[in-house]
DRENPA-3360 file (N, C-alpha, C; in nm, 2 decimals, always signed):
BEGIN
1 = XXXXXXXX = +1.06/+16.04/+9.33/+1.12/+15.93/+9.41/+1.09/+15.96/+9.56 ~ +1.04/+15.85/+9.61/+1.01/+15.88/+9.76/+1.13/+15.76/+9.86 ~ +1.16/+15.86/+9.96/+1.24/+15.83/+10.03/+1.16/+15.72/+10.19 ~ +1.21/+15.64/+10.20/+1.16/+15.62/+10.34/+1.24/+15.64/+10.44 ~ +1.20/+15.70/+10.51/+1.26/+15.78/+10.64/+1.27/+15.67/+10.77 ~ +1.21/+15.58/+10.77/+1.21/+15.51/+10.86/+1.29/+15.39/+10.87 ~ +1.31/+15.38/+10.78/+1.41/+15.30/+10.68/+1.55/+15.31/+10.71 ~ +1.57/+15.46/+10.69/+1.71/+15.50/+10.69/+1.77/+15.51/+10.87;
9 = XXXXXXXX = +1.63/+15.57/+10.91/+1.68/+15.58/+11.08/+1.71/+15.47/+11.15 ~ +1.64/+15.33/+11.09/+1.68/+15.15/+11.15/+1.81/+15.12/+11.09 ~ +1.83/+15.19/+10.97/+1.96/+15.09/+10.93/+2.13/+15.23/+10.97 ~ +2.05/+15.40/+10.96/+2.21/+15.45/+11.00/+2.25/+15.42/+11.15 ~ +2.21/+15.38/+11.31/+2.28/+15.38/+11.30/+2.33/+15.24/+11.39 ~ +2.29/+15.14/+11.31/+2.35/+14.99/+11.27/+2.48/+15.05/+11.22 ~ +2.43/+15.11/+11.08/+2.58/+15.15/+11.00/+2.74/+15.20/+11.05 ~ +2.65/+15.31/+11.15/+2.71/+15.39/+11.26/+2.82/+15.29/+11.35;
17 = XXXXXXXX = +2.71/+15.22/+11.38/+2.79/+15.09/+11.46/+2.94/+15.04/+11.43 ~ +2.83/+14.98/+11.31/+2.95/+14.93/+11.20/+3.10/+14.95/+11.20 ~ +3.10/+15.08/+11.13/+3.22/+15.15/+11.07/+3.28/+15.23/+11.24 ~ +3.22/+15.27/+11.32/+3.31/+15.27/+11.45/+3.37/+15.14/+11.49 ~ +3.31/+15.03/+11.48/+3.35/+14.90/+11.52/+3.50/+14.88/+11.45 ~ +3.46/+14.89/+11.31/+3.55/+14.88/+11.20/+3.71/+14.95/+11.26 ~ +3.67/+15.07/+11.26/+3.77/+15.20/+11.31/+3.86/+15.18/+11.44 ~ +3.79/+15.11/+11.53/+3.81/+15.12/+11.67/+3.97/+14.96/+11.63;
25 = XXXXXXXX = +3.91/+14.88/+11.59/+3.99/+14.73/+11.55/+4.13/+14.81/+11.47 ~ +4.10/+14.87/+11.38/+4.25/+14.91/+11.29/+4.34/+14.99/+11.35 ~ +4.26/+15.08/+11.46/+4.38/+15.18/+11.52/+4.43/+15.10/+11.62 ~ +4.37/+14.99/+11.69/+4.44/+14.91/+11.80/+4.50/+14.85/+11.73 ~ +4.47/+14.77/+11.63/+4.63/+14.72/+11.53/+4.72/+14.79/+11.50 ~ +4.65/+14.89/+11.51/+4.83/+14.97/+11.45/+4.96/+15.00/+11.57 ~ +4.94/+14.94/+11.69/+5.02/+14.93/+11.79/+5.17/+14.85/+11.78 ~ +5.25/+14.86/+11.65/+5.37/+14.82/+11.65/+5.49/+14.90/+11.66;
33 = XXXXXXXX = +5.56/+14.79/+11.66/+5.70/+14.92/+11.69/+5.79/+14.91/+11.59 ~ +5.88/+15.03/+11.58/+5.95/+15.08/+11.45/+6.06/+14.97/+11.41 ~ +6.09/+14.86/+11.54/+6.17/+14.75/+11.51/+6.07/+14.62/+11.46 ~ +6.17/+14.58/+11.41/+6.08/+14.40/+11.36/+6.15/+14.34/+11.47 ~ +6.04/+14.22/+11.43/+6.06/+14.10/+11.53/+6.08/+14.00/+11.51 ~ +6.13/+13.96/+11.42/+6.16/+13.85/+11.34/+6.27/+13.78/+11.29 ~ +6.36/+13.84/+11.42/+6.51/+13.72/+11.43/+6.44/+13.55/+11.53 ~ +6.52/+13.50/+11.46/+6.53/+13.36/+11.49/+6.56/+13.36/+11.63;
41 = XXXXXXXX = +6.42/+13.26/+11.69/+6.51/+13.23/+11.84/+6.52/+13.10/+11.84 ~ +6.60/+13.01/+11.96/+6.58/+12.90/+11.95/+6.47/+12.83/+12.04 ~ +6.47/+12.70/+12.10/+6.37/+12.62/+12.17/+6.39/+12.66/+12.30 ~ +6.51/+12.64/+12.30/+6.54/+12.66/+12.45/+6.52/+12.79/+12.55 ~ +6.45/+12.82/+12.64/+6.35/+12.87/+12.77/+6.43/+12.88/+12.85 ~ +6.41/+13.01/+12.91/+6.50/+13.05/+13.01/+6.39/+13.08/+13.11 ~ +6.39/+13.11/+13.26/+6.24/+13.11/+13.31/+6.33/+13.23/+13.42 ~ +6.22/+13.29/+13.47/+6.27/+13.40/+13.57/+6.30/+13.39/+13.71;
49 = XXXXXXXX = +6.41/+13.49/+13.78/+6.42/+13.40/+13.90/+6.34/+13.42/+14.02 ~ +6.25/+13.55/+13.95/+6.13/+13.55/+14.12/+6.03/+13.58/+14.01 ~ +5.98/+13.56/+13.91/+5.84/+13.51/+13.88/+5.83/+13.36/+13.76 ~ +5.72/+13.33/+13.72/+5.69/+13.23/+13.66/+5.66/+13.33/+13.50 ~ +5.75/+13.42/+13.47/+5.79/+13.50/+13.33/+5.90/+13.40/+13.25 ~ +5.86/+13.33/+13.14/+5.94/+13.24/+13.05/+5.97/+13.34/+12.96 ~ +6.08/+13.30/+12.90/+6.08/+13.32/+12.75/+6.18/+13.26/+12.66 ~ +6.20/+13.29/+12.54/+6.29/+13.21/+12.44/+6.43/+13.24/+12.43;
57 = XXXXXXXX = +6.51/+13.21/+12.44/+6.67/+13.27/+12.40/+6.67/+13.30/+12.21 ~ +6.75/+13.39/+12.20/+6.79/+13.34/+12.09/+6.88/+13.31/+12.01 ~ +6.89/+13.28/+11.85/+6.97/+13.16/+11.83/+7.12/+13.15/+11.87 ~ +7.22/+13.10/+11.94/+7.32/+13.10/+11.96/+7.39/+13.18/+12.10 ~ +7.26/+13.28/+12.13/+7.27/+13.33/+12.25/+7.29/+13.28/+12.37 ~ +7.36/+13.30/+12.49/+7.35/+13.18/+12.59/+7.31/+13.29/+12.70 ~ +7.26/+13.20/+12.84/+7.25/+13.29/+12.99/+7.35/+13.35/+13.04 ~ +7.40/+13.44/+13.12/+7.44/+13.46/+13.22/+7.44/+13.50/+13.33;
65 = XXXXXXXX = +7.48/+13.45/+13.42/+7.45/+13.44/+13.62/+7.51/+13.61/+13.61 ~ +7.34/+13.65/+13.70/+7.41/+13.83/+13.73/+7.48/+13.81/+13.87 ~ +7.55/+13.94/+13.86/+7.59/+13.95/+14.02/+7.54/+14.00/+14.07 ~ +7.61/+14.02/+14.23/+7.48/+14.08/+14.35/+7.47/+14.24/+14.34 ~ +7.56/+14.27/+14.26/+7.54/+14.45/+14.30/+7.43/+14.47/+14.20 ~ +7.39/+14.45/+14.13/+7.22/+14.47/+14.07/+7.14/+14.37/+14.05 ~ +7.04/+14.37/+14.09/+6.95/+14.24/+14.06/+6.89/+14.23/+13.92 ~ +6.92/+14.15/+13.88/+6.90/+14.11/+13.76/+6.82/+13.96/+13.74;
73 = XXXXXXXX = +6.70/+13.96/+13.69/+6.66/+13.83/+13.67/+6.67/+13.75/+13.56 ~ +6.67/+13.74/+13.45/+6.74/+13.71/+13.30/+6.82/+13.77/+13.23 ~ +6.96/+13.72/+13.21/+7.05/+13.81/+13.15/+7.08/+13.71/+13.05 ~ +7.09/+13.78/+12.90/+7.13/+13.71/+12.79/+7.25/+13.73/+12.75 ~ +7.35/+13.70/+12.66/+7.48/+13.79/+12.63/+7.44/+13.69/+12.44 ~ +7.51/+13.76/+12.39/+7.47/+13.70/+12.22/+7.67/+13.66/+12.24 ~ +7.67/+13.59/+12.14/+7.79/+13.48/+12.14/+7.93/+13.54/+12.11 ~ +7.94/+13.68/+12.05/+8.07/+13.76/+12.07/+8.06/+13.84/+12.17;
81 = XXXXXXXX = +7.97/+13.88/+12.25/+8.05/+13.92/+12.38/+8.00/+14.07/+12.40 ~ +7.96/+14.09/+12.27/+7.93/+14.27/+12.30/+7.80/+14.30/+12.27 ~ +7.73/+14.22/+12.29/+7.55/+14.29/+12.35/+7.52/+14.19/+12.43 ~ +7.39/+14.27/+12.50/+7.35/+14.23/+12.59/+7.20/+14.24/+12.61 ~ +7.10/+14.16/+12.67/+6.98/+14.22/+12.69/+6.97/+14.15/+12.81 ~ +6.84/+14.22/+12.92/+6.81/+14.18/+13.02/+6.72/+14.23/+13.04 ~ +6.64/+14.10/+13.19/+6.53/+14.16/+13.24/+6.53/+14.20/+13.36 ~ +6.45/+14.32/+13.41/+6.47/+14.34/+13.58/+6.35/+14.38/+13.64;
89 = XXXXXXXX = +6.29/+14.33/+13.71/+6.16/+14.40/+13.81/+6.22/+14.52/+13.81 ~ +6.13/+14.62/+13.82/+6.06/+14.71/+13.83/+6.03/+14.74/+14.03 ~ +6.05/+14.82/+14.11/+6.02/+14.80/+14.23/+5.99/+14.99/+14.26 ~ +5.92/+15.02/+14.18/+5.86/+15.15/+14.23/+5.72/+15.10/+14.30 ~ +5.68/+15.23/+14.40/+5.61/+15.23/+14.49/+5.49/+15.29/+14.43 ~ +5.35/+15.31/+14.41/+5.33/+15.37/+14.35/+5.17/+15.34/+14.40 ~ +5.06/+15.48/+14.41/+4.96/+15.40/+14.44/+4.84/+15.39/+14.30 ~ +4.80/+15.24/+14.35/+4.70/+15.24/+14.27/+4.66/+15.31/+14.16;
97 = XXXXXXXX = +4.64/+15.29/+14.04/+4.54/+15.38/+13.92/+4.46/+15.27/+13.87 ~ +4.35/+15.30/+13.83/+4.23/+15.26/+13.83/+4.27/+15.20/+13.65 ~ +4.36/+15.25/+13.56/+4.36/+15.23/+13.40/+4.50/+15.16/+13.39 ~ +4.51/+15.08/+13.40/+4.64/+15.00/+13.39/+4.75/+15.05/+13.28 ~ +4.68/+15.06/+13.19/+4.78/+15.16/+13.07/+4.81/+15.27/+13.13 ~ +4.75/+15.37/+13.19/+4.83/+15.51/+13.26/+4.89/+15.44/+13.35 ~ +4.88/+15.32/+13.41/+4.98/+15.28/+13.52/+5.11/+15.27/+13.44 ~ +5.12/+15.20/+13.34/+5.23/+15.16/+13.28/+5.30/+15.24/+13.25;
105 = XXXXXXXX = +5.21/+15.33/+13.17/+5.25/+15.51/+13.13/+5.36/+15.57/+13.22 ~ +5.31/+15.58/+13.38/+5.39/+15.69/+13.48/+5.49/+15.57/+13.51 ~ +5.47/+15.45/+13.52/+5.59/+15.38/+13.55/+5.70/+15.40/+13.43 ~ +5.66/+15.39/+13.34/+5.78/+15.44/+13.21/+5.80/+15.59/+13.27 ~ +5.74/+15.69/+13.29/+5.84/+15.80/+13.30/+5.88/+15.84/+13.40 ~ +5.86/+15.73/+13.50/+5.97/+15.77/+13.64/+6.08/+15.69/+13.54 ~ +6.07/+15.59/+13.52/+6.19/+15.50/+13.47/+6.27/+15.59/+13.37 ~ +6.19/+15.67/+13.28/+6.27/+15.76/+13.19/+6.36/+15.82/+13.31;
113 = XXXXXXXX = +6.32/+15.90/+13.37/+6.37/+16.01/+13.47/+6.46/+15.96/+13.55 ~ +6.44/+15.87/+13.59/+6.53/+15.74/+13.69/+6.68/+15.77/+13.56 ~ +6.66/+15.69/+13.46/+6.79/+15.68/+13.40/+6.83/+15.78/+13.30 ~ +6.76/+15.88/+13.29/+6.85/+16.03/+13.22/+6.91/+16.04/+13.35 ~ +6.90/+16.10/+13.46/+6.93/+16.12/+13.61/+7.07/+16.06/+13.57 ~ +7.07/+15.94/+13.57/+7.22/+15.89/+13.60/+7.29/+15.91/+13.46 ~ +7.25/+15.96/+13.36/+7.31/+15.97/+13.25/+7.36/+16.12/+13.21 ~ +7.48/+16.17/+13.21/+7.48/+16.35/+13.17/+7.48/+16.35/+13.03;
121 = XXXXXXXX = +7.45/+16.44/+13.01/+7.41/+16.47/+12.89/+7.38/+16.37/+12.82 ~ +7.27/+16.30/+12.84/+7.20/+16.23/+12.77/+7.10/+16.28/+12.72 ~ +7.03/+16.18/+12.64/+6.91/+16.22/+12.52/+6.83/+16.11/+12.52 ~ +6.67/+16.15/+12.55/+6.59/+16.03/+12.47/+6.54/+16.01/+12.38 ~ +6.53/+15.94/+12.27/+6.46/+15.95/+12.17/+6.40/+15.78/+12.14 ~ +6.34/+15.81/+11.98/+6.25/+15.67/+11.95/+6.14/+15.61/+12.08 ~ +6.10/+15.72/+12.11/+5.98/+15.63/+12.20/+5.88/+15.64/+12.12 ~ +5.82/+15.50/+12.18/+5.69/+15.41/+12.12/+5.64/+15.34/+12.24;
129 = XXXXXXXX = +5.54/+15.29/+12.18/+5.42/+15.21/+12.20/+5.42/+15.10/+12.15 ~ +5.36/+15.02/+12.19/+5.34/+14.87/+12.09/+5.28/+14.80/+12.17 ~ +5.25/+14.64/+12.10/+5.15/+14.53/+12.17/+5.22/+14.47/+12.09 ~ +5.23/+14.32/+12.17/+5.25/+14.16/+12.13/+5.15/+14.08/+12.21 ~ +5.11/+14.05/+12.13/+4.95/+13.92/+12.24/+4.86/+14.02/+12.31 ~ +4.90/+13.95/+12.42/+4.82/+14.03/+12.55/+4.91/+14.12/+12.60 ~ +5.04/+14.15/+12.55/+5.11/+14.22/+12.65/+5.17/+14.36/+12.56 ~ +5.11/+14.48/+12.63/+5.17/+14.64/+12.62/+5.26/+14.65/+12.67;
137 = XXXXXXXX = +5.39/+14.73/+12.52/+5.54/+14.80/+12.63/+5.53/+14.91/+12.53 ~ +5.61/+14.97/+12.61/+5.64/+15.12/+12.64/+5.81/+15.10/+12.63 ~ +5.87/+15.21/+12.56/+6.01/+15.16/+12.50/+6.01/+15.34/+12.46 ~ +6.16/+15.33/+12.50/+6.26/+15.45/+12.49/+6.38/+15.42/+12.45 ~ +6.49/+15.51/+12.38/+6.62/+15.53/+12.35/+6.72/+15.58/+12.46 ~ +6.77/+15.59/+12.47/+6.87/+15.69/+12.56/+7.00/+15.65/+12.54 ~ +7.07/+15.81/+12.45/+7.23/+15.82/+12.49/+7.28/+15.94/+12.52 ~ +7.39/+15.88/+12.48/+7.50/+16.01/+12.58/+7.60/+16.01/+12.44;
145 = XXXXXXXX = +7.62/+16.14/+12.41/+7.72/+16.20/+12.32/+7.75/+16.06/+12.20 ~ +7.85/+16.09/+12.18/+7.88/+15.92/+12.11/+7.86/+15.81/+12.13 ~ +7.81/+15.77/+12.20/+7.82/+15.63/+12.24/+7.68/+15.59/+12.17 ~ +7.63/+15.46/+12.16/+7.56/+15.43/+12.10/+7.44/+15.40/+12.22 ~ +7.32/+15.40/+12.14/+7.18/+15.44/+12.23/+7.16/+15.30/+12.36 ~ +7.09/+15.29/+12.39/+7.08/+15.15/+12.49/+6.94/+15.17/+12.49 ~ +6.81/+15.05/+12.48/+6.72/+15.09/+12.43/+6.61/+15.03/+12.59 ~ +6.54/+15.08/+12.67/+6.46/+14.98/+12.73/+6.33/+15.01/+12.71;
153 = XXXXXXXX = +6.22/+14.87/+12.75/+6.15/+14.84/+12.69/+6.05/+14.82/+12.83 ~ +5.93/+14.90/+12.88/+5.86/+14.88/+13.01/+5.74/+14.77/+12.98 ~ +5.72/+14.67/+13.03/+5.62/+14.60/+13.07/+5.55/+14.59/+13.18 ~ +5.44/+14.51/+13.19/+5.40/+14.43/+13.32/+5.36/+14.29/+13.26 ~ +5.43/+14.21/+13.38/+5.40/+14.07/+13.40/+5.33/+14.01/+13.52 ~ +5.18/+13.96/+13.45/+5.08/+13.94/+13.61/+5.11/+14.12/+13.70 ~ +5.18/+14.09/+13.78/+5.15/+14.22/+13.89/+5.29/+14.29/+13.91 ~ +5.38/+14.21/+13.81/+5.49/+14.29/+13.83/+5.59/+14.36/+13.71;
161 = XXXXXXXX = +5.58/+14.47/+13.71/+5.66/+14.54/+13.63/+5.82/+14.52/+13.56 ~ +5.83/+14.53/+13.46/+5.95/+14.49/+13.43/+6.07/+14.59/+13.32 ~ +6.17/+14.57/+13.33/+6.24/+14.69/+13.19/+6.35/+14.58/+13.15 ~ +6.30/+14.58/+13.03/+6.41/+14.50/+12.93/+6.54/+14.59/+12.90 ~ +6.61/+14.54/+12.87/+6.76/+14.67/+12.89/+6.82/+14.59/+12.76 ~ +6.83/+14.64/+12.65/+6.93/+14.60/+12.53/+7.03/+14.71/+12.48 ~ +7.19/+14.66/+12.52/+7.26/+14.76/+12.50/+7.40/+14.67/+12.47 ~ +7.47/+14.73/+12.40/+7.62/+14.69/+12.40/+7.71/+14.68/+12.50;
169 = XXXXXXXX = +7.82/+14.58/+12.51/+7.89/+14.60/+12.61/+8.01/+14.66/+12.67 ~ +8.04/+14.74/+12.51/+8.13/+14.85/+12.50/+8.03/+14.98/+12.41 ~ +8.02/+15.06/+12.45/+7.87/+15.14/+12.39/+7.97/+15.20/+12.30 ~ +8.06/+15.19/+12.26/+8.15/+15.29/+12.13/+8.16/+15.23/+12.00 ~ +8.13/+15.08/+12.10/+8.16/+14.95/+11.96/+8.09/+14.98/+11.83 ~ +8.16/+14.92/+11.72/+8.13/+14.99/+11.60/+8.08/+14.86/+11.52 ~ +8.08/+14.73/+11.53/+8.10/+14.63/+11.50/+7.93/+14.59/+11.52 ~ +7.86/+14.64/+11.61/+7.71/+14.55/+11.64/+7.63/+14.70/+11.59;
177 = XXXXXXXX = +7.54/+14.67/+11.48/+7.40/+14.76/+11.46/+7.30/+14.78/+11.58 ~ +7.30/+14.86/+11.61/+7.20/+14.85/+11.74/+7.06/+14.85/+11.68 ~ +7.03/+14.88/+11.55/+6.87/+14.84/+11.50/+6.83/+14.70/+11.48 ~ +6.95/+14.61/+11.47/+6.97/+14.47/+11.49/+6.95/+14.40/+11.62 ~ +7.03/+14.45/+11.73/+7.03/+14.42/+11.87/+6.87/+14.49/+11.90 ~ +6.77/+14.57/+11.89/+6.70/+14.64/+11.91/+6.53/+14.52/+11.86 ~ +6.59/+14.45/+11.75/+6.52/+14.38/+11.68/+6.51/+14.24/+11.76 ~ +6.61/+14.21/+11.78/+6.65/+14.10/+11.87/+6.56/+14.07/+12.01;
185 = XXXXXXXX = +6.56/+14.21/+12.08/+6.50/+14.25/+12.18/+6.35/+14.21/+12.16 ~ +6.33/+14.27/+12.05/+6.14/+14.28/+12.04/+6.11/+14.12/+12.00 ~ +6.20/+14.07/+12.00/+6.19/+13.87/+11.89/+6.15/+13.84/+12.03 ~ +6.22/+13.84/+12.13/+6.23/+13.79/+12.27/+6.12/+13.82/+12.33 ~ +6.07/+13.97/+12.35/+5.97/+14.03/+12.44/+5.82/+13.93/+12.34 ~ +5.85/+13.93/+12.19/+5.68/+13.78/+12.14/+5.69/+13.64/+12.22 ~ +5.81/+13.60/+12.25/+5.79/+13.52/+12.29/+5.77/+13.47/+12.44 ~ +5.73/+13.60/+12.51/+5.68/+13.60/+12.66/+5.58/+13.48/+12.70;
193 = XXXXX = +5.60/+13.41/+12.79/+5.46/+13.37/+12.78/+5.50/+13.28/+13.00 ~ +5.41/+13.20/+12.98/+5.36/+13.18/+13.18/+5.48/+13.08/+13.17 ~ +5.53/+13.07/+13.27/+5.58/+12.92/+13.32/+5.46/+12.83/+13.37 ~ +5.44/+12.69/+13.31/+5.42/+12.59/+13.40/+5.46/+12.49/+13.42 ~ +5.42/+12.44/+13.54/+5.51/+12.32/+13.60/+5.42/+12.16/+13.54;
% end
């Protein structure tokens, strides 16, 4: 049996190609996160108050007006009163990196560091990674002794950075699943998308 050699040099490494090609697509799919996303939102759009960042409410959820001691640009409350999620710029100083993902990267762990800092004896856990569409977050846990975790979630929108904050509004409460509220969170962050006028 005679082999052709020249044969095999034109087609391995097409093949080569191939199966990296192959490889490269399934590990960037695998960028989900340990929550589902698949609570119900409704039609109704809530839009941000210093960028053109929409997104969906959801079902039964309504807004609420933040006040001035923290700036807050979308605040949701769910319809009994005891969770909460929100969105807030981001306003670290930071210079330039050239890979936008390591930017996002050190932006999540000043933000880690920022809020263990104000938290004693706290703990972080459940961090991840993920992708929805075009948009990478970066997401952490953080509690303190009993109380239940409060989960946020780092983005960027266009040029501005953001942390989703989903937490209870008594953190002892026994009554709200936070892998529920957590789910909720990630239903909202798919449905990101531009304002237009």
């Amino acid at each position: 049996m005679f082999i052709n050699l020249s044969k095999i040099f034109v087609i391995f490494p097409k093949l080569l190609a191939a199966i990296t090609l192959i490889l490269s697509i399934y590990s960037c799919s695998g960028l989900s996160s340990i929550y589902s996303s698949d609570y119900a939102l409704s039609a109704k759009q809530v839009k941000s108050k210093t960028t053109d960042l929409l997104i969906n409410i959801p079902l039964n959820w309504k807004t609420f007006d933040a006040n001035d001691k923290e700036f807050i640009d979308i605040w949701l409350l769910n319809p009994e009163n005891n969770a909460t999620i929100y969105f807030q710029p981001i306003n670290f100083q930071l210079s330039r990196i050239q890979n936008e993902n390591q930017e996002l990267q050190k932006i999540t762990a000043l933000n880690k560091a920022l809020n263990k800092s104000k938290e004693t004896n706290s703990s972080i856990s459940n961090e991840e990674q993920f992708k929805y569409g075009a948009y990478m977050f970066y997401a952490y846990e953080i509690s303190t002794g009993q109380a239940h975790s409060k989960r946020i979630v780092i983005f960027k929108f266009k040029d501005v950075y953001y942390q989703s904050l989903a937490q209870l509004t008594n953190e002892t409460d026994k009554s709200v699943d936070t892998r529920d509220l957590f789910s909720i969170q990630n239903s909202i962050l798919t449905s990101i998308k531009t304002f237009s006028k």
